[in-house]
N, C-alpha and C positions, 0 to 999 in steps of 0.2 A: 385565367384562374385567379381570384381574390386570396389573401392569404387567410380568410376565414374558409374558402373551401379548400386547399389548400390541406389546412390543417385536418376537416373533417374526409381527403383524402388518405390521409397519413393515420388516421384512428382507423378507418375501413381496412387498412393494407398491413398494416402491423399486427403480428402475433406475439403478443406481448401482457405484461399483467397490466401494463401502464402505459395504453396507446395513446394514451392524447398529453401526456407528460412528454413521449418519446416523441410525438410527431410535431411538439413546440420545440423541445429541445434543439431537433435538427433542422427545422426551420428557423430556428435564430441564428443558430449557427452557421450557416448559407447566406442567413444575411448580416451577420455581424452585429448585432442588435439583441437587446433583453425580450424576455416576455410580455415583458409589458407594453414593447412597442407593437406584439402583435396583437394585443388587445384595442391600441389606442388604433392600429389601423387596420382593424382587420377587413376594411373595405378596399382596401388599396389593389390596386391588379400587378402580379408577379409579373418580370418580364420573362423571357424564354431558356434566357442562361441559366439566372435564380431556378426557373421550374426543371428542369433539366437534372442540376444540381442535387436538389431535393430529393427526385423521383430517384435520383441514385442511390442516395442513402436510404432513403425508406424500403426500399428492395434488398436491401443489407441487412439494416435492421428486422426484416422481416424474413430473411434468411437464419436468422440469429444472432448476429455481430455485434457488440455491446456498442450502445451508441458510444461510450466512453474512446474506443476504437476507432470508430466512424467523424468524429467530433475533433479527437485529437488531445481532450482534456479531461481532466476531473478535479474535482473540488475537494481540497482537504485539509482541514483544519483552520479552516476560511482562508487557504492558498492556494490558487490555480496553479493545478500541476500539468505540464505538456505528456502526454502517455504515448502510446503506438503499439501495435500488436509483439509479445515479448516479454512483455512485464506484465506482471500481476498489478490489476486495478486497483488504487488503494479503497478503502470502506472504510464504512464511520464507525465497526468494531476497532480497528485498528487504533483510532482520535485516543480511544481510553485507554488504550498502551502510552500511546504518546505523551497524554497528559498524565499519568500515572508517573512517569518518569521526570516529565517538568517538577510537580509537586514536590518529588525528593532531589532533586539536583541543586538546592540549594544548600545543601550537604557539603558541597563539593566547590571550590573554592577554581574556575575556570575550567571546570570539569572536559575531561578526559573521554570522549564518549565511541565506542566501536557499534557500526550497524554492520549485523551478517547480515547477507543474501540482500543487498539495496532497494533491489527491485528498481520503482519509480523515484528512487529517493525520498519520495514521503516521508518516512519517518528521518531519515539524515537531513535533509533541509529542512522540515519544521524544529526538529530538536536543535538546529542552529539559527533558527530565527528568534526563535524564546526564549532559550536559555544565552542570554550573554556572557560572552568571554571564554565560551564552548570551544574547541576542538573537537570535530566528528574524521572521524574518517570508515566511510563508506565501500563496503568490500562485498563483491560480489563475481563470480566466476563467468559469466556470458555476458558475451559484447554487447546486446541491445541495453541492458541494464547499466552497463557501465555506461554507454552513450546516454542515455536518458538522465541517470544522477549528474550527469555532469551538465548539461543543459537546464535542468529545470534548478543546480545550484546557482548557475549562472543566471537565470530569470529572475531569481528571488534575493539574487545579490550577496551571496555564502561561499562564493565559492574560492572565495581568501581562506576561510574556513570547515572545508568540506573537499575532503581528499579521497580522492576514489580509487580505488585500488583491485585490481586482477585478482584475486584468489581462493580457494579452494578451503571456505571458512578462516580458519585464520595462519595458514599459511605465509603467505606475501606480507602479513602483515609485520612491522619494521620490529626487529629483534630491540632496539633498544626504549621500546615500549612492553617490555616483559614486568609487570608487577607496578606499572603506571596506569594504569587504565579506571578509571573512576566508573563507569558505567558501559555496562554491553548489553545492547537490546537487539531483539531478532524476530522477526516475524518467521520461522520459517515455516517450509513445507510442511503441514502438519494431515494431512488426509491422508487415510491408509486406502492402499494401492485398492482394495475391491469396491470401495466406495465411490471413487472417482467414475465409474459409467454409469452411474445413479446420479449425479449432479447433472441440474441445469443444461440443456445447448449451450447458453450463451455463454459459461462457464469450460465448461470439458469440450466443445470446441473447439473453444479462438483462447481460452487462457494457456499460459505457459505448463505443458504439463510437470515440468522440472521444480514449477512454482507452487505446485500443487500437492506430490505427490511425497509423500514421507515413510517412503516404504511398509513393508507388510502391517507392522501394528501404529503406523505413522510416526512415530518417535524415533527414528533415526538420525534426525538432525538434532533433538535434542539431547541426545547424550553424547553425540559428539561436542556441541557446542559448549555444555555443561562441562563435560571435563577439560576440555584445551583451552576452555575461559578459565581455569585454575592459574595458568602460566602467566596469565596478561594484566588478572585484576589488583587491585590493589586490596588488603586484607581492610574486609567492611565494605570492598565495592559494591553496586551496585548490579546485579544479571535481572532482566525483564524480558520475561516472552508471550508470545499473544498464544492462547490454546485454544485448542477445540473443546465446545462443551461437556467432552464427555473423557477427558487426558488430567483432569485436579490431580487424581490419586495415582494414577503413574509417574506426575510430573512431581509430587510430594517425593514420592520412592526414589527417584534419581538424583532430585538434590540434595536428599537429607545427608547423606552421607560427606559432603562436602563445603554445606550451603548452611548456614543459621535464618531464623525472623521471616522464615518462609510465608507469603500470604497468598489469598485467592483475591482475584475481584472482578465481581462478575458485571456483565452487561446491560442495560437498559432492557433485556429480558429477562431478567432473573439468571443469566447464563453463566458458568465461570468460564470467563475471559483473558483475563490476566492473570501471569506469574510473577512472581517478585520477589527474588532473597537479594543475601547478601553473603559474601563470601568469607569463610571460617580462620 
């Protein structure tokens, strides 16, 4: 088999929105090579290992398994991040939390930075890649997360600066960092629990339901983090969260009370996306 049939293999087999993106992807991946090479050879004939290989992921993928999963990687904020099933995948909603918080960390003078719920590290290693003289330290409660931020710190060379840490939100986190913290950002769980079997296969699935699920009105995580970031921030700090399109006016209500220069900013779909105060 040529990897031009090969590919039109992988488009027939796949259920998917994007079968012939998905069936290049893990055909480059198998063979360690860009897209482009399988353009420049798409007359070339696979050998039997390569075909083998392949035909395993496309069976995967066509079961549902996010190739992200299958591949072992994802791409975020033009930073290869290593993934595995366990963490939440990172998305390119997520880049404009990220960047939203680059933008104002020059505020902050070595800034002081806490990520809840780590996940892939995504947002903990890119905010220590770009903001120089950072301090992150990276908290999150289940093992596969902690093992993953500490690998992909180490891949991207942070991990002098990228402290991962066990806990139960901010818990574990070192007591003598109470009222030192310049910026706390958090992607958390933000989907309410009846919505979640209306998502995606390749979502509700294979993703972490723990990483998903924000109980009944999906805001549970946010008003804990909101209030026990009171303890940590520094007054004028920095709190940034990623929401769901349809949380601006809940997420207004829980930090006015303690929160000032509250703003929205929404998505490359017109969505509100981001949260952003600062602390009173």
């Amino acid at each position: 088999m040529t990897i031009l049939e090969a590919i039109r293999y992988g488009i027939q087999n796949i259920n998917s929105d994007t079968p012939q993106l998905d069936a290049e992807v893990l055909l480059s991946s198998v063979l360690k090579k860009d897209r482009l090479y399988l353009i420049i050879h798409k007359d070339d004939i696979l050998d039997n290992e390569v075909l083998e290989r392949y035909k395993e992921y496309v069976e995967r993928r066509k079961k549902g398994e996010p190739v992200a999963y299958i591949i072992n990687k994802k791409e975020f904020y033009g930073y290869e991040f290593y993934v595995e099933k366990g963490v939440l995948i990172p998305r390119p909603d997520t880049e404009i939390l990220v960047e939203e918080v680059i933008k104002r960390s020059g505020e902050y003078e070595n800034p002081v930075i806490v990520d809840v719920g780590c996940g892939s590290g995504a947002i903990s290693v890119t905010l220590a890649k770009e903001i120089k003289g950072s301090r992150v330290f990276a908290l999150d409660l289940m093992d596969i997360p902690i093992k993953v931020t500490k690998i992909n710190a180490k891949r991207l060379g942070v991990e002098d600066r990228v402290q991962v840490i066990r806990s139960d939100i901010f818990e574990n986190l070192n007591k003598e960092l109470e009222g030192r913290v310049d910026i706390i950002v958090s992607n958390p769980p933000y989907i309410r629990d009846e919505v979640i079997p209306t998502l995606m296969t390749d979502v509700k699935d294979y993703e972490p339901y723990e990483a998903l699920s924000g109980g009944e009105d999906g805001l549970i995580f946010y008003r804990r983090i909101a209030k026990e970031a009171l303890k940590y921030l520094k007054r004028d700090g920095l709190i940034a969260f990623e929401i769901g399109f349809d949380q601006r006016e809940e997420l207004f209500n829980i930090l006015s009370k303690d929160y000032k220069d509250i703003e929205c900013i929404k998505d490359l779909a017109g969505l509100d996306r981001v949260i952003l105060a600062r602390r009173g």
